[in-house]
C-alpha positions as CSV (number, residue, x, y, z in Angstrom):
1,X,-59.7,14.9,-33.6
2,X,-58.8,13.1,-30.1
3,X,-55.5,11.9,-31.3
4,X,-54.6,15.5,-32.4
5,X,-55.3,16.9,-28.8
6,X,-53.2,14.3,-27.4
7,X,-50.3,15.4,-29.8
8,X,-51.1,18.8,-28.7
9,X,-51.3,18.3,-25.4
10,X,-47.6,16.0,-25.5
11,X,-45.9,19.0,-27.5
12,X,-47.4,21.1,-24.6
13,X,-45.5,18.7,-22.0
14,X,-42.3,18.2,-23.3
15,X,-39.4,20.2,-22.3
16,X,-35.6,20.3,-22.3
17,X,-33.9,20.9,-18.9
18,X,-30.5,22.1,-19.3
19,X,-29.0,20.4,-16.1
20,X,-25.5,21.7,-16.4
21,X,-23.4,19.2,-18.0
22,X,-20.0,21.0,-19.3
23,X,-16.9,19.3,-21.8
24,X,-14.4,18.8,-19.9
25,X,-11.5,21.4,-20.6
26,X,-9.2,20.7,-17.9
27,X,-5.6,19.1,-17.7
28,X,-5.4,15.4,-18.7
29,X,-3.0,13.8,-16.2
30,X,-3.2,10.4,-18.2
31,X,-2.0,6.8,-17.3
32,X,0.9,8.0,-15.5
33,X,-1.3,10.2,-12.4
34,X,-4.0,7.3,-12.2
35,X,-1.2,4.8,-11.5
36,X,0.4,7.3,-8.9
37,X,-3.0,7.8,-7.3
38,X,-3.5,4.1,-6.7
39,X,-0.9,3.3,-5.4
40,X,-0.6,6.3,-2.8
41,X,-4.5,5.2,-2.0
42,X,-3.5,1.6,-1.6
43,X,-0.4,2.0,0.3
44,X,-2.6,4.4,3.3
45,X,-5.0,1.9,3.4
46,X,-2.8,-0.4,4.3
47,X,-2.5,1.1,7.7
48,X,-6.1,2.3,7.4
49,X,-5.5,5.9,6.8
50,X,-8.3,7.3,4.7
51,X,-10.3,4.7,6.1
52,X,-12.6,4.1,9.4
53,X,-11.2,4.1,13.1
54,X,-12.1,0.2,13.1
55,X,-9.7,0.0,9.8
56,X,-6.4,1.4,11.1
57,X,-6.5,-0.7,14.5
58,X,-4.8,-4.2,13.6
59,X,-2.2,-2.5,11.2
60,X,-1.5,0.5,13.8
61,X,-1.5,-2.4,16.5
62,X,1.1,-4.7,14.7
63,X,3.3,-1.8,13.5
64,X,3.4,-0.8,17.4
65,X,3.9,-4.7,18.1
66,X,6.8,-4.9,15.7
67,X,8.8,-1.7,17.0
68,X,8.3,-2.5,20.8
69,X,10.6,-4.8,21.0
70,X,13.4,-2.6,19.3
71,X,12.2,0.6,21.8
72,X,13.2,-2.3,24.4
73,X,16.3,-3.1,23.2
74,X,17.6,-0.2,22.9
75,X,16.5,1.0,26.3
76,X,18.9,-1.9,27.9
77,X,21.8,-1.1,25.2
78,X,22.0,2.6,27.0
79,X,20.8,2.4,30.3
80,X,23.9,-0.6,30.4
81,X,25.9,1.0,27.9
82,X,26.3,-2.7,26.0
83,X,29.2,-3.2,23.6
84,X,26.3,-4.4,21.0
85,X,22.7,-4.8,20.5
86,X,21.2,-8.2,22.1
87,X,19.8,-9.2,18.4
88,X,21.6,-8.6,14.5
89,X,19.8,-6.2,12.6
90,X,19.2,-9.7,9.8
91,X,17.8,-11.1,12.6
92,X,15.0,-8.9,14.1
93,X,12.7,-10.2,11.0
94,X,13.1,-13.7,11.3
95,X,12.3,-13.8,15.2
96,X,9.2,-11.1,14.5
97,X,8.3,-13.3,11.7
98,X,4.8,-13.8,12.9
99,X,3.5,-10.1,13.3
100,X,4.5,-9.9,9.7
101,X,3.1,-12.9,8.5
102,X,-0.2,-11.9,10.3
103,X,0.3,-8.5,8.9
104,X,0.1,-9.0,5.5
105,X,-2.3,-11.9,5.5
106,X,-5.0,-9.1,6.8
107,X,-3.7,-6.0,4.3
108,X,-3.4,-8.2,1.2
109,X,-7.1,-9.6,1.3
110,X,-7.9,-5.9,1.9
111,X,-6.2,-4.2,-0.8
112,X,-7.8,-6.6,-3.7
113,X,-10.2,-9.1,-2.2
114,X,-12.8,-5.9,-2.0
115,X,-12.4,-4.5,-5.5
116,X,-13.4,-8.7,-7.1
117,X,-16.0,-9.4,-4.9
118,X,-17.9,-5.6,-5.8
119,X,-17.0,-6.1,-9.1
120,X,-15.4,-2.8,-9.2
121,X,-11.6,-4.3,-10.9
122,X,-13.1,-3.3,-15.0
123,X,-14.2,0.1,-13.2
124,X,-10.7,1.2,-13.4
125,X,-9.7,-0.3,-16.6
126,X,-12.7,1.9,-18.0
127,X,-10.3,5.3,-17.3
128,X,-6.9,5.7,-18.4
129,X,-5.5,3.0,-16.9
130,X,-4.2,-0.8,-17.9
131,X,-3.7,-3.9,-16.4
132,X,-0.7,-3.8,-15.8
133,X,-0.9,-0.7,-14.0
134,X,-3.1,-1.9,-11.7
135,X,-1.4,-4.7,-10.7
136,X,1.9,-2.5,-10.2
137,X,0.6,0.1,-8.2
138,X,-1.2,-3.1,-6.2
139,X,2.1,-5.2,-5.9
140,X,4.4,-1.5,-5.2
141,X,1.8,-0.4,-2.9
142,X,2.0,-3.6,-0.5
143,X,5.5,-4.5,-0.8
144,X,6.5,-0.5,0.8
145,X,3.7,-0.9,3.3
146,X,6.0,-4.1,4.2
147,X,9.2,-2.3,4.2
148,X,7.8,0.0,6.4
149,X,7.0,-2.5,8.9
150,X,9.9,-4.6,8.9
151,X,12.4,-1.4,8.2
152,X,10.8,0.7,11.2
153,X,12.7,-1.3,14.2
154,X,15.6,-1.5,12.4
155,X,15.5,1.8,11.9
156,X,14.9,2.9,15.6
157,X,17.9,-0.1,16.4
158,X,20.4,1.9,14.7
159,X,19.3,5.2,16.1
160,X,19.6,3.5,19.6
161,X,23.1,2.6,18.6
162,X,24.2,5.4,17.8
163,X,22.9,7.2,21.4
164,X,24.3,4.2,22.8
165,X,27.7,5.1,21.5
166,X,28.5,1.4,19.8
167,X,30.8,1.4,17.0
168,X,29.5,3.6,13.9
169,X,31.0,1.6,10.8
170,X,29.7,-1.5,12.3
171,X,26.3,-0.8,12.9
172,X,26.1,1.3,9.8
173,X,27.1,-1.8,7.6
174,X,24.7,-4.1,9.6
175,X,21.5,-1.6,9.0
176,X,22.4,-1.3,5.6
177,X,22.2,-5.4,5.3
178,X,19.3,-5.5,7.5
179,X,17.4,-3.0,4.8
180,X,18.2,-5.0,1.9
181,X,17.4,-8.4,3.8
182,X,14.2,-6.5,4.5
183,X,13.6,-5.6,1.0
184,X,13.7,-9.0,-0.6
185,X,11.6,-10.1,2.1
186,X,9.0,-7.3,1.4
187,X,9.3,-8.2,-2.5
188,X,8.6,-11.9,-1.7
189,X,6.1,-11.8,0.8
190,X,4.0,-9.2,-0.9
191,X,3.8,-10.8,-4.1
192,X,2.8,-14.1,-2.7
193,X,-0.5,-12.8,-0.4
194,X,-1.5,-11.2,-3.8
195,X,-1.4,-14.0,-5.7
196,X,-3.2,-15.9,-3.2
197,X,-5.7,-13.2,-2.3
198,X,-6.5,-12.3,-5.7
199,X,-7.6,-15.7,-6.2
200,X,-10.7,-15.5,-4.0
201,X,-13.1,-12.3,-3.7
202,X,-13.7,-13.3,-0.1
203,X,-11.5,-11.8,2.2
204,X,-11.6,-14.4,5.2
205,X,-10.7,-17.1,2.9
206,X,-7.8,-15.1,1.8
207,X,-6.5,-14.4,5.1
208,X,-6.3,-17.6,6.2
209,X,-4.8,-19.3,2.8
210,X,-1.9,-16.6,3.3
211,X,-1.1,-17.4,7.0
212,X,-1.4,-20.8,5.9
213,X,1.3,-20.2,3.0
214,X,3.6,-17.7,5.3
215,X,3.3,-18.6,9.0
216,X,2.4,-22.2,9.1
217,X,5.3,-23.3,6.0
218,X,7.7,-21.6,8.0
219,X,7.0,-23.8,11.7
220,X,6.2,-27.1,9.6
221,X,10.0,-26.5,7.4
222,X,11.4,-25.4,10.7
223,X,10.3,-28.5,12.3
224,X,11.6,-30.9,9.8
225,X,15.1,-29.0,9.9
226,X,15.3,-29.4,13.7
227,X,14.2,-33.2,13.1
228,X,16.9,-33.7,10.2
229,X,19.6,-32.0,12.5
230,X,18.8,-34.3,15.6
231,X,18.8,-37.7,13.9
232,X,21.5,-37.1,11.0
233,X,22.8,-33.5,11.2
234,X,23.8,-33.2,7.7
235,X,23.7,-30.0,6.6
236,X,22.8,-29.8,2.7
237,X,19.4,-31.6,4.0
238,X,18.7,-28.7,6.4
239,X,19.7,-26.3,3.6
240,X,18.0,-27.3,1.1
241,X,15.2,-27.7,3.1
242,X,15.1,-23.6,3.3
243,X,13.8,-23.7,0.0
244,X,10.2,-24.5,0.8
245,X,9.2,-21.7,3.0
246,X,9.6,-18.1,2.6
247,X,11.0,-17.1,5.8
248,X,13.6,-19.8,5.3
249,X,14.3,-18.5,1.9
250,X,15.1,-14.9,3.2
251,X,17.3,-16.5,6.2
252,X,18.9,-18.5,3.7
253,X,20.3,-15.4,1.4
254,X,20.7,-13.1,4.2
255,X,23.0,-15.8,5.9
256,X,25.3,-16.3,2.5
257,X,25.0,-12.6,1.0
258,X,24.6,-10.4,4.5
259,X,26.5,-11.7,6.9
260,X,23.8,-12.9,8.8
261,X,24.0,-15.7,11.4
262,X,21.8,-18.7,10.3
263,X,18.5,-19.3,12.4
264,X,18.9,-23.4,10.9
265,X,19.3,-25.7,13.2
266,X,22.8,-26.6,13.7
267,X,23.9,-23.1,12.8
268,X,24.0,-24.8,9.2
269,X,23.8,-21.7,7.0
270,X,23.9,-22.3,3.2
271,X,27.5,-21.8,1.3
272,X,27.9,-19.4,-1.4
273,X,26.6,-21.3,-4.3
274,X,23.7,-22.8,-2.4
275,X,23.1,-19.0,-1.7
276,X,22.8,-18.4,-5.4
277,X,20.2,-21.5,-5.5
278,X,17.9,-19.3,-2.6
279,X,18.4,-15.8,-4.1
280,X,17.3,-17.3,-8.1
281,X,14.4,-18.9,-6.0
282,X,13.2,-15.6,-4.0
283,X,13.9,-13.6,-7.8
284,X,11.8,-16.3,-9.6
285,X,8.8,-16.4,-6.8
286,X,8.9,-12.8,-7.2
287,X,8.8,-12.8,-11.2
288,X,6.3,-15.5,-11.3
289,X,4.0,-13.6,-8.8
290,X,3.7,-10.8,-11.5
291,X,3.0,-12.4,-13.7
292,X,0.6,-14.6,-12.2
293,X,-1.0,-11.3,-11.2
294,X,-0.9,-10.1,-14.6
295,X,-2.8,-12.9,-15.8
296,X,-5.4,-13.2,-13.5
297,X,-6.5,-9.4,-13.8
298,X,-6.8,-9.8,-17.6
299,X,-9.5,-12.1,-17.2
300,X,-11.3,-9.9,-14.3
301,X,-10.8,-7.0,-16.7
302,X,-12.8,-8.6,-19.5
């Protein structure tokens, strides 16, 4: 008799709440949107839009860092109405090597470093959405955050030329070599933080291996090259030498593809076949970057 008022009293209790939940019968934007979205997300964080106050300092700072300089320039050029700009268009990146170095070392930590160390990477492999579209949109959404940066002074250097009245064809031809020196460089340098700063969920770690990688390879090849040039000054040592830092890598093609003076000691730019050598070496780093990416983020999708 108990146990039946107790079944009684349960039916009595139980209920079913309709809270509101709905198919849904909307447009499905598929593999294709997601990817987009991504990457437009990833590429505004990288100059912290979207994002807190404290976020968009650094980047806004080193973006204003990197086009001061040009602003500068280009005030002398008119006010002394030069015959040229004080500095190549190929050459503004290699002297403003360091803001950019620093630059990505603090956005590529940020754009994946976060979504390892929440755990949050098979989250988006649960939608319509693959691995290698994350690492895409990832590698896409870097690389033209760093054209941005490096293309910007350029961009307000040719402007400033062309108020300052200096010859159009010339500094037409030089942008144009500037933007594809800029490119490669964007290319190489993005797919390198990635790689190292998918390989650790903490984002200080990360920072520091890329500066490590980008700024510090650069001043220790440097350094050798100025030592080879002073005791021996032969020129295939300081060339080849190029190959071991990225900077040197993108002086090296600019000088035997752009027309771009050499920053190696010496003045001792590579010829045209050890050209090749630097520009199958940037293509490869670039290649083996995706694919290092690729690999890694099947395992963090499992």
């Amino acid at each position: 008799m108990a146990v039946e008022q107790s079944t009684a009293r349960g039916a009595e209790q139980t209920r079913i709440h309709n809270i509101g939940y709905r198919n849904y019968d909307g447009p499905r934007l598929g593999r294709a949107y997601a990817r987009r979205s991504l990457y437009s997300q990833s590429l505004r964080g990288a100059y912290g839009l979207g994002r807190s106050v404290k976020s968009k300092v650094l980047p806004m700072l080193l973006f204003v860092v990197m086009c001061a300089p040009a602003l500068i320039m280009v005030a002398v050029a008119v006010a002394t109405k030069a015959k040229d700009l004080p500095v190549e268009y190929t050459r503004y990146a290699i002297i403003m090597q360091a803001i950019i170095g620093l630059y990505v070392a603090s956005q590529a930590p940020q754009s994946v470093s976060r979504d390892l160390r929440f755990k949050t990477v098979p989250l988006y492999f649960s939608r319509p959405i693959e691995t290698a579209d994350y690492v895409r949109a990832k590698y896409a959404a870097l690389a033209s955050a760093m054209f941005i940066l490096t293309a910007a002074p350029l961009l307000v250097l040719y402007v400033g030329a062309l108020l300052a009245k200096l010859d159009f064809e010339h500094q037409t031809k030089g942008f144009a070599q500037a933007l594809v020196s800029v490119a490669l460089l964007s290319l190489l340098f993005a797919g390198i933080s990635l790689v190292i700063a998918a390989a650790t969920p903490r984002r200080g770690f990360g920072i520091a291996a890329v500066i490590a990688v980008l700024t510090i390879s650069y001043g220790a090849v440097s350094t050798i090259q100025a030592i080879a040039d002073a005791q021996s000054g032969d020129s295939n040592a300081i060339v080849w030498m190029g190959l071991f830092s990225p900077v040197t890598l993108i002086d090296g093609v600019q000088t035997a593809f752009l027309g771009a003076t050499s920053s190696y000691p010496g003045g001792h730019g590579p010829s045209a076949a050890q050209g090749i050598v630097h520009l199958l070496v940037v293509l490869g780093l670039v290649a083996g970057s995706y694919g290092l990416l690729m690999r890694r983020y099947r395992k963090v999708g499992l």
